[in-house]
N, C-alpha and C positions, 0 to 999 in steps of 0.2 A: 247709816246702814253699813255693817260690816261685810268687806269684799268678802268671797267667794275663793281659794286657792286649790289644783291640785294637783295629786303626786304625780313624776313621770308616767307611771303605769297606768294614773286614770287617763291621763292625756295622751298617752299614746293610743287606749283604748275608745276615747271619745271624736279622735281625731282622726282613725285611722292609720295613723304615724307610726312604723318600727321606735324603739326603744334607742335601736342607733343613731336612728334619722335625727332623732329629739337631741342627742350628745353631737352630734356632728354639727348640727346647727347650733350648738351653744356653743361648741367652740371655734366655730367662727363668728361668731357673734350676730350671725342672723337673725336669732331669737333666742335673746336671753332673759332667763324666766328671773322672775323673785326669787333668791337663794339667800337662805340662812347665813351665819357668821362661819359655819363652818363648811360649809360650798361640797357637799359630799352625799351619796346616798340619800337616804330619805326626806333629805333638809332640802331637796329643788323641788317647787312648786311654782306652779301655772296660773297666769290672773286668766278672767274670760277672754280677756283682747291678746294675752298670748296664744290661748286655745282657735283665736281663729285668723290668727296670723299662720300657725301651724296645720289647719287646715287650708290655708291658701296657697301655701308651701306645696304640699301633698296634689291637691288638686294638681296645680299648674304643672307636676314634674310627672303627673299621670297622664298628663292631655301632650308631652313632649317637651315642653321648656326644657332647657337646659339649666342645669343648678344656678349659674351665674343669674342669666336673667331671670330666673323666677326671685331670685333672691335682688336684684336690681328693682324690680317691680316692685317687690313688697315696699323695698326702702323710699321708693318714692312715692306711692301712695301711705306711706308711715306722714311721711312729708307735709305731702300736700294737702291729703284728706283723714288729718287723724280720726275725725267724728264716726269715720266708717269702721273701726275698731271697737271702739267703746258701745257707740248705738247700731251699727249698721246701717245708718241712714245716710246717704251723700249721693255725689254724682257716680253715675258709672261709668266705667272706663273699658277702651279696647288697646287691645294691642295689632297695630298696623304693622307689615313687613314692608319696609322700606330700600330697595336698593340702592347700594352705593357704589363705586366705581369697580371695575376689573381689576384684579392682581399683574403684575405682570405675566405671569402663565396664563391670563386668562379665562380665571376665574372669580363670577361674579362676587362682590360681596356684597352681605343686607344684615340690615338690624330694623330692631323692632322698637316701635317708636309708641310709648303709652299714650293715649289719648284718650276725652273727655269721648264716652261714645256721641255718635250719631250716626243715625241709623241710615241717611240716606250716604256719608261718606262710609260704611261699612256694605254698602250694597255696591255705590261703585266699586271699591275693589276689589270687592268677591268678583264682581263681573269683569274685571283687568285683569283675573284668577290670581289674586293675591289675598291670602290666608286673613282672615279675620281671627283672634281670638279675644272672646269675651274675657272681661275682667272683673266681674261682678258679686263683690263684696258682699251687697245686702241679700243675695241668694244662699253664700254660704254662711252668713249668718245666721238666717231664718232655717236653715238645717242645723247648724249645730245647737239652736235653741231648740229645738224637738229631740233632737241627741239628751241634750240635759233637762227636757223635761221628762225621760222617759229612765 
């Protein structure tokens, strides 16, 4: 069966994504798409598992992530869990807020720690009032497969 590939324009329009968003990320190499020999204009094209990488991109930087970690998360669920790219099907994951020591002024610092969800450690620390956010691949899969069915 022959993949499936499409232009920026479709993919920005099936993803949501600015046209910038899609070049800024390829040239950091967050998401680099299939590109022709000659790397320009009409010649960059999108597989499906780019298309919902770039939706997870979008998502995560609309819910607050910060570019870093949303692009740190992608990389390691790229890692960990490639199957959720290709089919959508895997484990789901959260992202925990974790604190870590005071600066010397005295200011906390935390990072966010991806993990395999469960639901009963995502209720404790909602209940600690520490920020849960989902990471749930196979949901925006099953949207952008109605995106392109439609």
């Amino acid at each position: 069966m022959q993949e499936t590939f499409f232009t920026s324009k479709e993919a920005a329009k099936i993803t949501g994504c600015t046209l910038r968003q899609l070049q800024y990320w390829r040239e950091r190499g967050v998401i680099v798409p299939a590109i022709s020999d000659t790397g320009t204009g009409r010649s960059i094209y999108y597989s499906k598992p780019d298309l919902l990488e770039l939706a997870a991109m979008s998502y995560w930087l609309s819910v607050g992530l910060s570019f870093d970690i949303a692009s740190t998360t992608l990389k390691k669920l790229k890692d960990q869990e490639p199957e959720l790219f290709t089919s959508g099907k895997g484990k789901r994951f959260m992202l925990l807020l974790e604190p870590q020591e005071r600066s010397p002024l005295g200011v906390l610092k935390v990072s966010l720690e991806l993990v395999e969800y469960d639901r009963k450690k995502a209720i404790a620390s909602l209940d600690a009032g520490k920020p849960v956010i989902p990471v749930w691949l196979d949901e925006i899969y099953q949207q952008l497969q109605q995106k392109l069915k439609a």
